[in-house]
GUZA-27425 format. One record per residue (C-alpha): residue in three letters; z, y, x. Coordinates in steps of 0.2 Angstrom, whole numbers, plus 5000, padded with zeros to 4 digits. Layout:
BEGIN
ALAZYX/...
REM end
This chain:
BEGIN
UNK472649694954/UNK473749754940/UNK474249914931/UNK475749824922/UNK476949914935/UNK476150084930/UNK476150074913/UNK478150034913/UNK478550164923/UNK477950284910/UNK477950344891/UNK476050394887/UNK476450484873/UNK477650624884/UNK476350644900/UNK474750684901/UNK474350544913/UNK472950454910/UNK473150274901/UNK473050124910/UNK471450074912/UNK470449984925/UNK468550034928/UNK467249934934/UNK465950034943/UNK464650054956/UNK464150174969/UNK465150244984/UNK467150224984/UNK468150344980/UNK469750424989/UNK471050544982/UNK472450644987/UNK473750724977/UNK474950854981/UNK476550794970/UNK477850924970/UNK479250814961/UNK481050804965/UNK480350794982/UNK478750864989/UNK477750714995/UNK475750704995/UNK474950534986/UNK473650464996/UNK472250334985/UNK470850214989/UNK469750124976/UNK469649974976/UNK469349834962/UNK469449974950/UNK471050024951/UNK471650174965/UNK472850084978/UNK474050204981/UNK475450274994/UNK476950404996/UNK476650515009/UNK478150615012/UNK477050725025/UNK475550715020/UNK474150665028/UNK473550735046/UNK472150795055/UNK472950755074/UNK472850595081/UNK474650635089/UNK475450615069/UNK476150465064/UNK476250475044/UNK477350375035/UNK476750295020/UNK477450205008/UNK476650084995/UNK477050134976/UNK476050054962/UNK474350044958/UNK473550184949/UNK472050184935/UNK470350254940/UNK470350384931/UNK472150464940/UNK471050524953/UNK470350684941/UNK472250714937/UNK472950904940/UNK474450954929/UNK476350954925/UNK477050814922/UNK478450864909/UNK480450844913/UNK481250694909/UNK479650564913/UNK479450484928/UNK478750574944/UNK479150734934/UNK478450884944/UNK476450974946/UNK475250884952/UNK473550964964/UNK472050864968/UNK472350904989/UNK470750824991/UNK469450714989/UNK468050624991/UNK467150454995/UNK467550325009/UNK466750135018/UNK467550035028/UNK467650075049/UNK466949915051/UNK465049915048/UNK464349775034/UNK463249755020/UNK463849885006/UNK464049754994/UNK465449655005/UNK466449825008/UNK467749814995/UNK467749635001/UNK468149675018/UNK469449815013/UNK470349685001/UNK470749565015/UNK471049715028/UNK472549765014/UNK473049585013/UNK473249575032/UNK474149735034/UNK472749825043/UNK471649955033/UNK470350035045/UNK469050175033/UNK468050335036/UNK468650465025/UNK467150575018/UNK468250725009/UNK468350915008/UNK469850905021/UNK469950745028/UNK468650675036/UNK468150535049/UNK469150375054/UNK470750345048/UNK471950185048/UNK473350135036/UNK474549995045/UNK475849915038/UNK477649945048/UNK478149755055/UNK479849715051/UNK480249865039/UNK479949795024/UNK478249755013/UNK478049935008/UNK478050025023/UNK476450075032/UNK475950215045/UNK474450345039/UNK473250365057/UNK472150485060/UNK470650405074/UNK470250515090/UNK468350575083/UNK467450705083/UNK468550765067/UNK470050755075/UNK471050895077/UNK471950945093/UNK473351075087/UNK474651035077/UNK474151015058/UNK475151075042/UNK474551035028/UNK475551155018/UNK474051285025/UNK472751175019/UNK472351244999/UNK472151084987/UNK470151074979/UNK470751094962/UNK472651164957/UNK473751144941/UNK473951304931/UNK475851304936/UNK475351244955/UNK476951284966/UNK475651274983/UNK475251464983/UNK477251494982/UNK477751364996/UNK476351445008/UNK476751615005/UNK478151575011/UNK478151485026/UNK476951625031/UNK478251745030/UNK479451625042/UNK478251605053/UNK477651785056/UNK479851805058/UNK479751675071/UNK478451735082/UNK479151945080/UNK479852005096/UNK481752005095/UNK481652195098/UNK480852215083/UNK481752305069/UNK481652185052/UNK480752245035/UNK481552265021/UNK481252115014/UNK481852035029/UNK483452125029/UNK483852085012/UNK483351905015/UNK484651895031/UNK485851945017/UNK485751815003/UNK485851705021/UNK487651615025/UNK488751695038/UNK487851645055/UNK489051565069/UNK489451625083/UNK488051625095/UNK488351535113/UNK488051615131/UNK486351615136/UNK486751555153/UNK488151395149/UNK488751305133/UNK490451335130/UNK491651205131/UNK491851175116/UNK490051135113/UNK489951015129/UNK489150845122/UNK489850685120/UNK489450575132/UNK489150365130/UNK489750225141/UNK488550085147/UNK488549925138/UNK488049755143/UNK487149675129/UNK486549705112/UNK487649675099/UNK487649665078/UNK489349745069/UNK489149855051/UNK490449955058/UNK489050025072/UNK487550115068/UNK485950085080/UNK484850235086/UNK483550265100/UNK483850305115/UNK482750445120/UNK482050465136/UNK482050655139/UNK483250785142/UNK484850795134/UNK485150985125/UNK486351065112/UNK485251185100/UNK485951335097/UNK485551425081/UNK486251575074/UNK485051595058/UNK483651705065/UNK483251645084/UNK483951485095/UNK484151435109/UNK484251255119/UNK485551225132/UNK485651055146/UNK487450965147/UNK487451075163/UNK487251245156/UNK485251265159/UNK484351355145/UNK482751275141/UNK482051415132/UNK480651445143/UNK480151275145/UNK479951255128/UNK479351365117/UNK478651275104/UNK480151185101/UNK481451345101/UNK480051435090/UNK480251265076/UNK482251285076/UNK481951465073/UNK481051435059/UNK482251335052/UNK483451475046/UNK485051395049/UNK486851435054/UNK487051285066/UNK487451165082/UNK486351015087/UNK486550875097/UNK484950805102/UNK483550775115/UNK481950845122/UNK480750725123/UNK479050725124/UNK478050595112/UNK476650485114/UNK475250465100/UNK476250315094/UNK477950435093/UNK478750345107/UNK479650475120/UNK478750465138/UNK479850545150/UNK478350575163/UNK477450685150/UNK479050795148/UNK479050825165/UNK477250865169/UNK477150995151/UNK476751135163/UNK475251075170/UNK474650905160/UNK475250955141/UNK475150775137/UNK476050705121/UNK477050835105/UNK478650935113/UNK480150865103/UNK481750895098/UNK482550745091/UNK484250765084/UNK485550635082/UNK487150735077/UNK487750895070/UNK489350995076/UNK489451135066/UNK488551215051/UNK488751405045/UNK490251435054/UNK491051255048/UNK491651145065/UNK491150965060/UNK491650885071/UNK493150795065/UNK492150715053/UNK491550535055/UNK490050515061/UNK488850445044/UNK489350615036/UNK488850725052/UNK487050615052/UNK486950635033/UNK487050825030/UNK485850855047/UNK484650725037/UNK484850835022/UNK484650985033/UNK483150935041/UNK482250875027/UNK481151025023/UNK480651045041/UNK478951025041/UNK478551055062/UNK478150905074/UNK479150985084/UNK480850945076/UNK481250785071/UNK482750675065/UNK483450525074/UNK483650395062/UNK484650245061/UNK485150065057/UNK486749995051/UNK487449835060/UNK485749735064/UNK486049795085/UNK485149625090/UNK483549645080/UNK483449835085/UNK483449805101/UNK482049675103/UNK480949815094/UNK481449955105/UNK481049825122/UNK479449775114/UNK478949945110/UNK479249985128/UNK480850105125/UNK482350145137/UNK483550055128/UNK484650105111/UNK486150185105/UNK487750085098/UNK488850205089/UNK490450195080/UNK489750235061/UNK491650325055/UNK491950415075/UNK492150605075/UNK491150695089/UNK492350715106/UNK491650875115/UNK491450835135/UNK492150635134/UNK491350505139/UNK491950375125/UNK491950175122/UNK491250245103/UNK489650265109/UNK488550145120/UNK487050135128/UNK486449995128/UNK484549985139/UNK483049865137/UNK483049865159/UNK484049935172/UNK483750125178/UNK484950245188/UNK484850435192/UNK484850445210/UNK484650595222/UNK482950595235/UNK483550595254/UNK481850585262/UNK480050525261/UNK478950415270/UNK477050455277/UNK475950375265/UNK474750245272/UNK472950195269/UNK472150285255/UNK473750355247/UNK474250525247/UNK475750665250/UNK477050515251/UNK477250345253/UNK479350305246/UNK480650415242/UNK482150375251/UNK483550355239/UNK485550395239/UNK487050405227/UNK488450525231/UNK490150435234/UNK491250615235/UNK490550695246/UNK489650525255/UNK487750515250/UNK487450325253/UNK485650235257/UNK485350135241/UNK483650105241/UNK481750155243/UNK480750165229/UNK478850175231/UNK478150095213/UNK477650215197/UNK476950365205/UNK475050435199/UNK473850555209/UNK474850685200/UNK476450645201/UNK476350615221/UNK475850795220/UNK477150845211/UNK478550755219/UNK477950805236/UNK477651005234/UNK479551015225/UNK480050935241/UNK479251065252/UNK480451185253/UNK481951075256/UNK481350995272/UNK482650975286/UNK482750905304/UNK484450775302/UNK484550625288/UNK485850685275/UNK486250505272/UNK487950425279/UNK487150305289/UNK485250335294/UNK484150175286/UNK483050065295/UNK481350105289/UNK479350035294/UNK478550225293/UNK478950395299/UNK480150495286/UNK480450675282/UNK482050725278/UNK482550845264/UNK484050935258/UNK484950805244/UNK484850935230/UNK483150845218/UNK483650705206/UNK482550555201/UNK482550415189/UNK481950255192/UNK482050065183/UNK482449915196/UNK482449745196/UNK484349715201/UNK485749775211/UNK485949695230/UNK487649625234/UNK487349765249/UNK487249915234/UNK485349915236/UNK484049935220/UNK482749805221/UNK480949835214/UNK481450025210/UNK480150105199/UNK479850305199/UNK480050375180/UNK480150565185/UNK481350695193/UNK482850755181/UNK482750935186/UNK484350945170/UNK485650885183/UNK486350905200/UNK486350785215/UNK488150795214/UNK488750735197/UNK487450575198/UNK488450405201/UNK488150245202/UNK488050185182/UNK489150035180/UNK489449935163/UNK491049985154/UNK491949825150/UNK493049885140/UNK491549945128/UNK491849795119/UNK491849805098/UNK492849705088/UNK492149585076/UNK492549525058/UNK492449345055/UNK493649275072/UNK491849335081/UNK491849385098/UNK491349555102/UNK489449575103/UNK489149395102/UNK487349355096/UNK486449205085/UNK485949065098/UNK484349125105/UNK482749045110/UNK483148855116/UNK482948865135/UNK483248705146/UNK483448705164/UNK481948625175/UNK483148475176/UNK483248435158/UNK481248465157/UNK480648345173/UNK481848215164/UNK480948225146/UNK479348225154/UNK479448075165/UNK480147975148/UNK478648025143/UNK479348145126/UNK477948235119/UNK477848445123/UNK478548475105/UNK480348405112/UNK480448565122/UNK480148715108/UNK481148845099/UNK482448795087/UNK481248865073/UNK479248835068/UNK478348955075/UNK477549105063/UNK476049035052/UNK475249195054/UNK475249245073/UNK474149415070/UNK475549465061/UNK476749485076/UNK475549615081/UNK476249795082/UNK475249965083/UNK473649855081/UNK472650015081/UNK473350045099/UNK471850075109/UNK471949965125/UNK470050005132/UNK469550205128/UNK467850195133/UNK467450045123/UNK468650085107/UNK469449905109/UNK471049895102/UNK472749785105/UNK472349705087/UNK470449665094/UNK471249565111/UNK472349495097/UNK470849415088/UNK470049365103/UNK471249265109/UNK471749205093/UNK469949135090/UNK469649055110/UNK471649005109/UNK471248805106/UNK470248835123/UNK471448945131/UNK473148865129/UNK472748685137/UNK472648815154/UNK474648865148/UNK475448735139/UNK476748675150/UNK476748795163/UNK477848945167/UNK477049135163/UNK476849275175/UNK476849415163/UNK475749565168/UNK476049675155/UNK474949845150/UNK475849915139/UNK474950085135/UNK472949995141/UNK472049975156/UNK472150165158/UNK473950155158/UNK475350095172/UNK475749905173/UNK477149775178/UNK477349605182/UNK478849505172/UNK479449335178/UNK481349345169/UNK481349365151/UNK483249415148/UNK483949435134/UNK483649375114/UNK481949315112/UNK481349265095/UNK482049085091/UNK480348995090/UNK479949045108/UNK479948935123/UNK480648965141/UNK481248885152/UNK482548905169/UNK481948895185/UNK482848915203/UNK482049075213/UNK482549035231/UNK481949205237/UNK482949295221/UNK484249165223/UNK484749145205/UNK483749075190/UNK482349165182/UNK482049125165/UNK480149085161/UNK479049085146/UNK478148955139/UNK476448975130/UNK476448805120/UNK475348875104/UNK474449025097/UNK476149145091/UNK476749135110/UNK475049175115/UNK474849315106/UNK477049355108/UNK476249385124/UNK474749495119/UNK476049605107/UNK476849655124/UNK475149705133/UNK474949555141/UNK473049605145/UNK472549465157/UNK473849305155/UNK474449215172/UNK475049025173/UNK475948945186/UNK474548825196/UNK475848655194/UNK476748605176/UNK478448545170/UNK478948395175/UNK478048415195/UNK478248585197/UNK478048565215/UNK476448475213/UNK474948585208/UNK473648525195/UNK471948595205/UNK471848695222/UNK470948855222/UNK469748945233/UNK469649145225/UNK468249245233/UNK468649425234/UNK467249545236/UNK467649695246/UNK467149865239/UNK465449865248/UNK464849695242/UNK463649645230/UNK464149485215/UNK462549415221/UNK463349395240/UNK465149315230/UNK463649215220/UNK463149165238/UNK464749115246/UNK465349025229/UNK463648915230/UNK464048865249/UNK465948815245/UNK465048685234/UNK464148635249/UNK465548595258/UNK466348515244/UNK465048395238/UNK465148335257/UNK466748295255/UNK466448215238/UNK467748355230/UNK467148375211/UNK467448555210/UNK467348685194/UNK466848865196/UNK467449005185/UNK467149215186/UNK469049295191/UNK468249425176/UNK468249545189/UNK467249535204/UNK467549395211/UNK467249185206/UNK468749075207/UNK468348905211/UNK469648755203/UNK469748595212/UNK470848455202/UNK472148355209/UNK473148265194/UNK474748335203/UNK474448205217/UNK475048315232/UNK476048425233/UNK475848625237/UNK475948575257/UNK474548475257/UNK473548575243/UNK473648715251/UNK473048635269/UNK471548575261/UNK471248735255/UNK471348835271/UNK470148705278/UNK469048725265/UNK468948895269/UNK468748895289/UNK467348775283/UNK466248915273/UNK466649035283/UNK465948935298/UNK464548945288/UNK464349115282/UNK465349215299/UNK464249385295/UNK464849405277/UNK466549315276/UNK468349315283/UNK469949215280/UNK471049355286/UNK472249425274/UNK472249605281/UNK471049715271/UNK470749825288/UNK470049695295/UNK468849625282/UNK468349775278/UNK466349745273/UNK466749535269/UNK467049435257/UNK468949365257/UNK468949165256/UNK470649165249/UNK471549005251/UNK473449065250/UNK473249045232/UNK474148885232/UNK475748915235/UNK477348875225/UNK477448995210/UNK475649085213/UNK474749115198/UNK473049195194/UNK472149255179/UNK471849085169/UNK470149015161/UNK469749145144/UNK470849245151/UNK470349435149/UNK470449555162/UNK471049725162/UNK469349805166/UNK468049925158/UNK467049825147/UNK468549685141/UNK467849545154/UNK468349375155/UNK468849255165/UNK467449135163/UNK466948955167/UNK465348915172/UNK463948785176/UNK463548785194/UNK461448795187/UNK462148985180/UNK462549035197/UNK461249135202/UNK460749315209/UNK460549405195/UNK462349325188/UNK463449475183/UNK465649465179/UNK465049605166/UNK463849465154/UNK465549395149/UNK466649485138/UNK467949455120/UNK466349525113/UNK465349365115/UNK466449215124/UNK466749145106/UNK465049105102/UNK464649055120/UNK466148925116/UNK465548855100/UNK464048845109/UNK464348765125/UNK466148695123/UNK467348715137/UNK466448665153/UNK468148685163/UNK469148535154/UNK468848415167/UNK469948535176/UNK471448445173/UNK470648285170/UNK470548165186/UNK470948235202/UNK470248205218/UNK470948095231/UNK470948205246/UNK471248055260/UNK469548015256/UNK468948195257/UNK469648245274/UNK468848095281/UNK467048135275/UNK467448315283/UNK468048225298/UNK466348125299/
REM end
């Protein structure tokens, strides 16, 4: 590491900055961060290591709250012996301003290992982009993360604080925190005075006659607007509205924003208080009042365009959490503003939209609340935004014209959204009984208003909670009526209440029915911010389209990743071309753990595992894993948010996918069109995969080239509730029975779970027909055997108590959970082959985890390969059974 950088950036002989020097040293190492009040206030946040202090800009400053996602940027390395500097540093030198020690202290690596390897450790966490310490200072203690920001340059991290038993629950300022040691000329004591004084104004009842000081504060103020009715926005003020798009697109004459997921509001401020308005005149006030108290502090004549949202501890907005603030408080009320309409009395409108964005940046800049925030931007790169915002599990983004003024009440072609999947407002007709265990509801029976028509368009059962079945039910109490408000009454297989159309919901869906039906719809949460009757069915604007320089067509993007059609596969493979012929246009990343986003993102609470620890797993068992996926089309199930969080299944991967990755088009007969599949060829799609919360992974049972000839049959025994692994143990030990009778070389594995799975090659001799007929008489076989603790009936009423001999695993597109595949249970377990001498009673699907299969490979090799080695002629099986 070198000073060099340092040292050019300064003149020795003008600053009382120390000289650059690098110390060798031992004992602890050393943290320190400095409160730099320059041309911008920004706290500097330093690590030891190798004798010099790495170091970042914090713009924020460190936090306390797990919630706080602090940007840090990396500046140059500072010497040692910066860590004891307080001062001015004079006019006219770089970094010009006063500088506090904030804190200070000493600090190890998260990871535990021998002191003498920890700067080692560190070294290589900083070279791999993922710094994880405990901090032991005045203010700032416990564990802590610094991540570097993928696809945002080389210098851009993000500051974490861990949940621990330091962590703080409220929302942290650090601009209350006193530094350890100050500067004679120390502007801190200035800057908290006062935002003391703001905030005791912010929280003073409105009926409250203002001091003084107040008063002659209000004066120097500018002229305040006009302030708004409380009970609708004027129409003047009515937002601007966007048309749907069709697909991502890059033009430098478009700027690219998120699309938040919350409820839209114009923010009112008239200098002293604010207030927070719905596109249909609601006023939020009430809801929220953290948020209305941060715009009140603010101290500004203005009008904002923005969102509510609610945000995650990774800043991403979850509309569930919005909704259930009154009883849940999950995630940091919000308001993030994208646009700004008027400022001390001046309408802005007119103006392009870049200028707008720039002054409410510059106006936003000293805000210091998590409750406000400003909606950033990039220009022309529509394509690459997008990809980030699906992977990150947004709604979608925002394309809007960069030099367009702001057109009150219209819904115009200069702005677009443009979403990641397909969702639609509709209005709830009805619900059905639940059934079994569930509770309040079963679906919600959907409509959309054609004038005064409310047609059927759906039922939508998926992306409910406990609580939100609660919820949902007890708002639709009061509106129960006898007769089906819908134009035509729906055919449905359980008994409905019907309710008055007036409650709105939002849901994702798979895809539109030729008949005007929402396939797959998904529950996000009731939008309590607009009436049954302005909701319509959301169509894409053709006309939306944006003109491109260079004879472009509008929105057209780079070739994406090389897809063939199962045709073009089965001919490559039956010439016998190698698996590299079908691939991305471009190599693969050399570094898959670098595709790897919010690696700290913890996917097992109770264990503390993180989405980088599956990452490393699979990345170290991957020369094991990927001969079970090579070849064969992925069933993504994806956990986005850990095994505590909700989860989907993704066959179809629309859109642009990075250029290296594989996929492949294959015919759905039940969806009737193609769905393109992934391909898991080498260790970046694996962990491609992984980076989208693919937990467990899921390959189709036959490969390219004999798709409809499976490469093994399966028997998957699946306990019920009441059953003991040593009774699954049991079972597994009498399929083999059966099967060595037949001469059927079989290969047992754990599902990872509770259950075993137990693979039986076939080289892709048959085809899923006759698989699959072995497989159910395999399975009337051992449950002949074992009629007291067994069944081969589906129905889960009726083997209730029994273990389930499944053998409708092989079918046509079934997958399950592959060999080394992890599962989404406590404990990380995996999916583990065996040796039939380790199946005995005391055998447990919990002695296998990510924590210890890599040793057990490199100790035992893989004992499934033979797997898809030579199969088994089943002619000569059936007539030993038959014998």
């Amino acid at each position: 590491m070198s000073l060099q950088a340092y040292k050019e950036k300064r003149n020795f002989n003008n600053t009382p900055e120390p000289g650059p020097e690098e110390a060798r040293r031992k004992g602890k190492l050393r943290f320190v961060v400095q409160r730099h009040d320059a041309s911008h206030l920004h706290y500097d946040f330093r690590l030891e290591m190798e004798g010099v202090l790495k170091s970042w800009a914090v713009p924020k400053g460190p936090s306390m709250h797990p919630g706080d996602k602090r940007l840090a940027v990396e500046v140059e390395d500072h010497p040692f012996e910066y860590r004891k500097f307080a001062g001015s540093i004079p006019e006219g030198n770089y970094g010009a301003g006063e500088v506090d020690i904030w804190d200070e202290g000493t600090y190890t690596p998260l990871a535990e290992v021998k002191e003498k390897e920890e700067e080692a450790l560190l070294l290589q966490e900083l070279q791999d982009g993922s710094l994880k310490f405990v901090l032991n200072g005045t203010h700032l203690q416990g564990e802590f993360a610094l991540v570097k920001m993928k696809g945002r340059g080389d210098k851009n991290w993000l500051l974490l604080k861990h949940k621990d038993k330091f962590a703080q629950d409220e929302e942290y300022d650090i601009e209350q925190v006193k530094p350890v040691k100050m500067s004679a000329h120390s502007t801190f004591g200035k800057v908290a005075t006062t935002k003391g004084k703001a905030a005791a104004r912010g929280t003073r009842s409105k009926a409250a006659k203002p001091t003084a000081e107040e008063k002659s504060e209000k004066a120097a103020d500018p002229e305040p607007a006009e302030k708004a009715a409380k009970s609708a926005l004027p129409e003047m003020l009515q937002p601007m509205l966007a048309v749907l798009g069709d697909e991502p697109f890059d033009d430098d004459n478009f700027i690219f924003e998120i699309k938040w997921d919350g409820y839209r509001a114009i923010a009112l401020l008239d200098g002293e208080s604010a207030d927070l308005v719905s596109r249909n005149g609601l006023l939020f006030n009430g809801k929220y009042p953290s948020v209305i108290k941060a715009l009140a502090d603010l101290k500004i004549s203005a009008v904002l365009d923005g969102e509510v949202v609610a945000l995650d501890h990774e800043g991403r907005s979850r509309f569930q959490y919005l909704q259930n603030q009154s009883t849940s408080h999950e995630g940091t009320l919000c308001f993030a503003a994208f646009d700004l309409l008027l400022l001390n009395g001046e309408d802005l409108r007119s103006l392009p939209l870049t200028e707008r964005k720039s002054r409410l940046e510059a106006l936003l800049q000293k805000n210091k609340s998590n409750h406000i925030r400003y909606s950033d931007h990039v220009t022309g790169h529509g394509i690459d935004f997008f990809d980030t915002a699906r992977a990150a599990g947004l709604e979608g983004i925002m394309a809007k014209l960069a030099l367009s003024p702001y057109e009150s009440g219209a819904r115009s072609r200069n702005w677009i959204k443009l979403k990641t999947e397909l969702r639609q407002e509709a209005v709830i007709a009805g619900y059905t009984e639940p059934r079994n265990s569930r509770k309040h509801l079963g679906a919600l029976i959907l409509g959309l208003y054609d004038g005064d028509t409310l047609n059927y368009i759906g039922h939508c059962g998926g992306g409910f909670n406990t609580k939100s079945l609660e919820m949902v039910h007890d708002k639709l109490q009061p509106l129960e009526r006898k007769t089906c408000p819908l134009a035509k009454e729906p055919n449905v297989n359980a008994p409905v209440t019907w309710v008055k159309p007036e409650l709105v919901c939002e849901v994702s869906f798979a895809e539109w029915t030729k008949d005007g039906i929402m396939r797959q719809p998904i529950f996000h949460g009731l939008r309590e911010d607009k009436p049954a009757k302005a909701v319509k069915r959301e169509l894409t604007d053709t006309k939306a389209a944006h003109q491109k320089s260079d004879n472009t067509e509008a929105g057209e993007s780079p070739e994406p990743a090389k897809t063939m059609s199962i045709h073009q596969t089965k001919a490559r493979h039956e010439t016998h071309e190698t698996d590299d012929i079908i691939g991305g246009v471009v190599d693969a990343p050399e570094n898959p753990i670098s595709l790897i986003t919010h690696p700290d993102k913890v996917f097992w609470p109770e264990e503390g595992y993180t989405k980088l620890d599956l990452a490393e797993y699979y990345l170290s068992v991957a020369p094991y894993i990927l001969p079970y996926l090579k070849n064969r089309p992925m069933s993504l199930h994806r956990h986005p948010n850990g095994i505590k969080g909700s989860s989907f299944f993704q066959k179809n991967m629309e859109g642009k996918l990075p250029e290296w990755l594989q996929t492949v088009k294959i015919h759905s007969d039940s969806a009737e069109r193609d769905v393109r599949y992934l391909l898991c060829p080498d260790a970046a799609s694996l962990l491609y995969m992984v980076n989208l919360g693919c937990i467990e992974l899921h390959p189709w049972n036959s490969s390219l080239g004999h798709t409809d000839n499976p490469d093994y049959i399966v028997i998957d025994l699946d306990p019920d509730d009441g059953n003991t692994f040593a009774q699954v143990v049991e079972t597994a030990l009498v399929v083999k029975e059966v099967l060595d009778k037949a001469g059927i070389k079989c290969y047992p594995k754990t599902s990872g779970a509770t259950g075993i799975h137990i693979f039986i090659p076939l080289a892709a001799r048959y085809d899923f027909e006759q698989a699959g007929a072995l497989a159910e008489l395999i399975a009337n076989m051992v449950h002949e055997q074992l009629p007291d603790t067994t069944s081969v009936t589906r129905s889960k009423k009726e083997r209730k108590g029994l273990i389930y001999v499944d053998f409708l695993q092989n079918r046509s597109g079934q997958t399950l959970a592959s060999a080394y595949s992890v599962r989404p249970v406590p404990g990380a377990c995996v999916s583990t082959p065996l040796d039939w001498k380790e199946l005995k009673p005391d055998l447990l699907p919990t002695d296998f985890t990510i924590k210890n299969i890599p040793a057990r490979l490199k100790k035992k090799g893989d004992l499934f390969k033979a797997v898809l080695g030579e199969g088994n002629d089943i002619a000569k099986a059936l007539e030993k059974l038959g014998s």
